[in-house]
N, C-alpha and C positions, 0 to 999 in steps of 0.2 A: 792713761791707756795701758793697755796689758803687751804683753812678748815685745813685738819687735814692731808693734807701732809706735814705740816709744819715742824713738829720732825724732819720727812726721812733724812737721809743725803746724795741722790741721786735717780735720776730716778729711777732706777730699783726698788729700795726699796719700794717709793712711789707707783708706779705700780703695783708691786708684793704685795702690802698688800690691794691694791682694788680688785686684782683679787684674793686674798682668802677671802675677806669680802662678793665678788662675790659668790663664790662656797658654804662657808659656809652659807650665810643667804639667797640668795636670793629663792631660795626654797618658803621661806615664802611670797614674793611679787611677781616674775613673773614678775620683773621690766626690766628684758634683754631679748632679743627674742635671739641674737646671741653675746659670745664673743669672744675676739682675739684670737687668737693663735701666734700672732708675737709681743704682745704689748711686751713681756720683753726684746727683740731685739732690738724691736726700741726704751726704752729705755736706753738698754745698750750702744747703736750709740749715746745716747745724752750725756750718762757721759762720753763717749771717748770725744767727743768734745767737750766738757764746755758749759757754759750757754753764751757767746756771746752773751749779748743783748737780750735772750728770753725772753719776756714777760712771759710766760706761760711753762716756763722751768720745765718737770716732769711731769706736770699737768696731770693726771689721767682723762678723758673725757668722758661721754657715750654720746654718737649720736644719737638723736630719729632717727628709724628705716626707715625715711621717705628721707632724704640724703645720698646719695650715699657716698662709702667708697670704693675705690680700693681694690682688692684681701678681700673684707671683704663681706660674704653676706647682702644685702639691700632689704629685701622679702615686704616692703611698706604694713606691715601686711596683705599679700595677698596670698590666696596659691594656684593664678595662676603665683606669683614667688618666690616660694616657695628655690627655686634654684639657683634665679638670683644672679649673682656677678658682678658687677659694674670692669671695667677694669680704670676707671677715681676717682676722689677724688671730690665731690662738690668743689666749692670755696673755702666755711667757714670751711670745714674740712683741705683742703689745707692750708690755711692760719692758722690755729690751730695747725698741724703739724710745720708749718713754725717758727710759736712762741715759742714750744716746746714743746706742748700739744702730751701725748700718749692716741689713741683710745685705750680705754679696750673695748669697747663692743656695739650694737645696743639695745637701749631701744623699751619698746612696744608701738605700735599703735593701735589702728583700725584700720581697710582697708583703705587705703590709708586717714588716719588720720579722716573717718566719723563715729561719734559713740561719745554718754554722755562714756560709759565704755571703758576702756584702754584692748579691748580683741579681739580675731582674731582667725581664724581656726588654725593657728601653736602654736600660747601660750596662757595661760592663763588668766584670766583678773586678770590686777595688784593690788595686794591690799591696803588699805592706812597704811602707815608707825605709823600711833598713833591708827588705830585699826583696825586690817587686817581684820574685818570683813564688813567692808567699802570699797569703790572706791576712788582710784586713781584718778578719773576726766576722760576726755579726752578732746583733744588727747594726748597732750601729759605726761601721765600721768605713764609712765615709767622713764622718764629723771625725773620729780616732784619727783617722789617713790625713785630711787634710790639716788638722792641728799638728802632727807630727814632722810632715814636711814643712811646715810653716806656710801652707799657703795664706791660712789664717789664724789668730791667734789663739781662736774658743769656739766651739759649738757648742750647739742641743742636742742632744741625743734621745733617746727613751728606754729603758731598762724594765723588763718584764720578769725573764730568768736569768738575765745577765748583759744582757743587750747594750749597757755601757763598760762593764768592766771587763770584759772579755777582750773587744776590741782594743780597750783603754791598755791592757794588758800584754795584745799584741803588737803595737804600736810604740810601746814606753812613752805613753801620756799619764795624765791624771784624767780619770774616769771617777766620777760621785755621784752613786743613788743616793739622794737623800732620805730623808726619815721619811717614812709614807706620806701625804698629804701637805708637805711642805711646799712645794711646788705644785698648784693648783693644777684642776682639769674640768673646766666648767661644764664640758662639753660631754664627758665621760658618758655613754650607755646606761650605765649603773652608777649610780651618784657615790655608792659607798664600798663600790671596788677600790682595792689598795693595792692591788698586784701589780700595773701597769705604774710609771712614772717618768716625766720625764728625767734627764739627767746630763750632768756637765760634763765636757771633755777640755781640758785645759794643760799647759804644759808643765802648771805646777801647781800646790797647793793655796798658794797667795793671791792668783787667780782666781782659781775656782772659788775662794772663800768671795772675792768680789762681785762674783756673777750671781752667786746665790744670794749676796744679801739684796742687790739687784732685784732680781725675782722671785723670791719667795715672801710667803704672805699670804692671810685666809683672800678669798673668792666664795661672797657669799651665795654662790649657785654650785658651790663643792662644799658639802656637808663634811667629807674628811678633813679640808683645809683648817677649820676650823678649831682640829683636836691636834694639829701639827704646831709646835714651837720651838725654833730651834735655841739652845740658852746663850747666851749670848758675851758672859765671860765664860773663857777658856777655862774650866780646871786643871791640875797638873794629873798625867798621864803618868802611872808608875807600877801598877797592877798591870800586868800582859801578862794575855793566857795565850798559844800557839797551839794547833791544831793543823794537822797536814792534810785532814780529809773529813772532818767532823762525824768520823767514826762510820758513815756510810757512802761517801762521794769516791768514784772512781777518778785515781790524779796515776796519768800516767808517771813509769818511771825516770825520766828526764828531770819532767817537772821538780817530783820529790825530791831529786838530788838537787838543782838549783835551789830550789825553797829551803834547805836543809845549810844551804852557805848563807841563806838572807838570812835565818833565823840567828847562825853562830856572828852574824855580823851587826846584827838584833843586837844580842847577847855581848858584844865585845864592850862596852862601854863600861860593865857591870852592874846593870840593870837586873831584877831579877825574873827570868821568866819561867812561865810553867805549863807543862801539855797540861791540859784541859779544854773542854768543851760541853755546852750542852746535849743531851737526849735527843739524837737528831731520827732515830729510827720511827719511820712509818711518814715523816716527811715529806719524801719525795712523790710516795705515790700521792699524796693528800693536795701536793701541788701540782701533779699531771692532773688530778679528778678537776680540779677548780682552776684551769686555764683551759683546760679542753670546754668546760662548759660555760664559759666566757666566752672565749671564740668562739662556739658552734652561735650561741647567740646574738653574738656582732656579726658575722660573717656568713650566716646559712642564707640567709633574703640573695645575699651579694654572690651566693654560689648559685643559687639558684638562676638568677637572672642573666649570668656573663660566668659560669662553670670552667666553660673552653676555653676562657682565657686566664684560667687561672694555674698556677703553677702545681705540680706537683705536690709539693710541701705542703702549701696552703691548705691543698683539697685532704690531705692528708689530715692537717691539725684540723681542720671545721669536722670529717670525721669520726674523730675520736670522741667527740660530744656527742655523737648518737646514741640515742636512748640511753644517758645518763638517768638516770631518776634521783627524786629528792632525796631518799633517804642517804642515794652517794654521796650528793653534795653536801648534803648536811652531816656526814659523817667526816668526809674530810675538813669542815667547819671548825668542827671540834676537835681533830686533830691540830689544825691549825691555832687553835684557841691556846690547848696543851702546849702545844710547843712555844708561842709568845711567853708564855706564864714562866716556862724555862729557861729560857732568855731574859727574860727582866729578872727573876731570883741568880741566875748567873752575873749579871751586870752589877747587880749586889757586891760582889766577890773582886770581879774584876773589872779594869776601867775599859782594855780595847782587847778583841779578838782576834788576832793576827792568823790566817790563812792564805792556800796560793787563791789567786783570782781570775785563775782557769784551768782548766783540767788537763788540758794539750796544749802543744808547743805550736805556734803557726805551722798550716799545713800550706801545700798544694793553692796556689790561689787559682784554681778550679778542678778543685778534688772533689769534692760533692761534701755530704753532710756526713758527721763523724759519728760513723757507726760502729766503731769498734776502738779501744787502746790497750794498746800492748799486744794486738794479738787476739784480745778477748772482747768476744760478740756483745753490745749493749743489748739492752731490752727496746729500747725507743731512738726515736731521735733526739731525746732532749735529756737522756741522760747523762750524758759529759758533760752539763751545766750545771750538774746538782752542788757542785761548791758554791754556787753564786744563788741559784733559787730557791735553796734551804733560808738562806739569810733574805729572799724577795719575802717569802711565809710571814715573818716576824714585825715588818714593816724599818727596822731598823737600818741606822745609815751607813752606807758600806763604801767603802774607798780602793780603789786600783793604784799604786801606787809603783811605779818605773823600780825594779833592780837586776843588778848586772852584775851577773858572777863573772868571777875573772876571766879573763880569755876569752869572752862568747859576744857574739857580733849580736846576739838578740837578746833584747830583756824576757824577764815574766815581770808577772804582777804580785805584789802582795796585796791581798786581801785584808783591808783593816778596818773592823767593823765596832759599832759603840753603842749603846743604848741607847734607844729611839728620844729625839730631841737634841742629844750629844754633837750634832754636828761638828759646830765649832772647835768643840775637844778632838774633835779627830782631825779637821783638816790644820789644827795647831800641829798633832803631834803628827800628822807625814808632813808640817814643813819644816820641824826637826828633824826630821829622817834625812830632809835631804838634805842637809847638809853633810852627815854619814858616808863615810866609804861607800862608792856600790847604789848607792838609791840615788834617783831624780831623772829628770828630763836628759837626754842626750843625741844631740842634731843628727839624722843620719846623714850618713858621708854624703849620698847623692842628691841631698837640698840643703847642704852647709851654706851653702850664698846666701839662703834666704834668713841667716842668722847672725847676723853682724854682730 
């Protein structure tokens, strides 16, 4: 078992002590929108029948709210389904059951995962674990919150522009998009969209390597699945290239100066590193064109129908896909084609891409959505994610990885990213890191109990 199920000496126990860490603290964070009512069942089924081979035997699980869970409500932060119960299990939730993992409960979203803040008409916005008077991130910033306090030991997340590692980020978890298609979506609108994925939230890398080998794997009704392999011996990690902004991402100045002590503490070992990065210009607009018309297509039937109950944001991104035409889409297509091809002749050169893994420091946890840094007006709402959705474009695996410059009560993230496939060599080399001055997981003071 993983974190601090590790004492238990059985499912049940495991289970049963996340759902009172549940009841007693979450109060303070807001990190569950729904939990189980069967999870001590279906762990009691798993010590009836022994651990057989489960990888993930007891494992105590929260679900961001955005995948479906049989007989469990999945309201996709939304309170036009406020009601909805899902009568199927996602994949990855099936396959997590399959290994031995027990759902305790649905972590928060925004409306269907759009929004800087982890909040929605049904719950609360989540707060951050090292100072609730702070955000969680988004989106997925109820799965980050609850692994952080230790309610429980891992969730699922989902990662579009940043949606795990941001949170991951703000939190000091380990947060993993994987390589595109590694982690199935049988279910996907579009069989061979690669923008959306889910994604892990875990308190270390050792973890996360275990959930993923867990659940990943083709799904012969996801055609991407198919072209995803993650390799499976570690290479050695010794090429790092570092980039503070990938030459067009706005990183406020905080951030810069943290990342700027991760890097010299990168660098202290005597490893050799070097600024570089690929051709990241034209980018970002190429990923607002191809996520706006993604959503306007998932989500116009759903504005249409229930409008008034939908958040601001939402109505804002569905939008922004109005009278897209083909030739947009298909121009940002090929930008995005461009830009893969530069990344893989980059990966050529170097093994991992070291950047921050958010552009702001936790804000306000009910500030609203982050329209400006430094001072200086963005153009959208989604552009203070462009360090993280430059690297969604390429399909490549990208890592959040905990460090703490001296003196400061909050981590950032580092951004450590690898050629598509690469997984394993990257979550080898952040669980090198953590052993490093400065990087890894770190209890916050106000759920130290739930860390023995």
């Amino acid at each position: 078992m993983m974190g601090n199920t590790q004492r238990q000496t059985s499912a049940r126990d495991a289970v049963a002590a996340a759902q009172q860490r549940c009841r007693a603290q979450d109060h303070q964070l807001h990190s569950f929108i729904s939990l189980s009512e069967t999870a001590l069942d279906e762990a009691s089924k798993l010590d009836a029948e022994g651990v057989r081979e489960r990888p993930l035997f007891g494992l105590p699980l929260g679900v961001k709210d955005l995948l479906d869970t049989a007989g469990l409500r999945t309201t996709y932060g939304s309170a036009a389904l406020r009601d909805h119960v899902p009568d199927k299990d996602d994949v990855l939730v099936a396959r997590a059951k399959a290994a031995g993992a027990v759902i305790v409960g649905k972590t928060n979203t925004p409306e269907f995962g759009f929004g800087a803040l982890c909040a929605n008409a049904i719950c609360p916005s989540t707060a951050n674990p090292h100072d609730l008077s702070l955000s969680s991130g988004g989106s997925s910033g109820g799965s980050a919150a609850s692994v952080a306090a230790g309610l429980v030991p891992a969730a699922l997340g989902t990662d579009f522009g940043g949606s795990v590692r941001t949170p991951a980020a703000f939190c000091g978890v380990v947060g993993l998009r994987p390589t595109a298609g590694l982690l199935p979506s049988p279910t996907r609108a579009i069989a061979w969209d690669s923008l959306p994925t889910a994604g892990l939230l875990t308190r270390n890398a050792a973890d996360a390597r275990r959930l993923l080998d867990a659940l990943a794997g083709p799904d012969a009704r996801d055609p991407m699945s198919w072209r995803a392999a993650a390799v499976s011996a570690p290479a050695a990690v010794t090429r790092i290239a570092v980039s503070r902004d990938l030459g067009v991402a706005p990183i406020a100045r905080d951030v810069r100066m943290r990342f700027d002590d991760a890097v010299a503490a990168l660098g202290a070992s005597g490893g050799g590193l070097v600024d570089d990065h690929p051709d990241c210009a034209g980018a970002m607009s190429a990923f607002a064109t191809l996520r706006a018309a993604h959503i306007h297509h998932n989500l116009s039937p759903l504005d249409r129908k229930h409008g008034d109950l939908l958040a601001a944001t939402v109505r804002w991104n569905i939008a922004r896909g109005e009278g897209l035409t083909a030739a947009a889409f298909l121009a940002a297509e090929a930008e995005r084609s461009a830009l893969f091809r530069r990344f893989v002749d980059f990966f050529d050169r170097h093994d991992v891409l070291v950047t921050p893994a958010a552009a702001v420091m936790p804000f306000g946890v009910d500030s609203g959505e982050v329209t400006e840094i430094d001072g200086r007006p963005l153009a959208s709402l989604i552009d203070y994610l462009a360090i993280t959705a430059i690297i969604t474009l390429t399909g490549c695996p990208a890592l959040s990885l905990p460090y703490w410059p001296k003196g400061d009560s909050l981590p950032i993230g580092v951004q450590l990213i690898a050629a598509p496939g690469r997984d394993h060599d990257l979550l080898a080399f952040a669980s090198a890191l953590e052993q490093r001055e400065g990087f890894g997981f770190r209890p916050p003071a106000a759920f130290r109990e739930n860390f023995p």
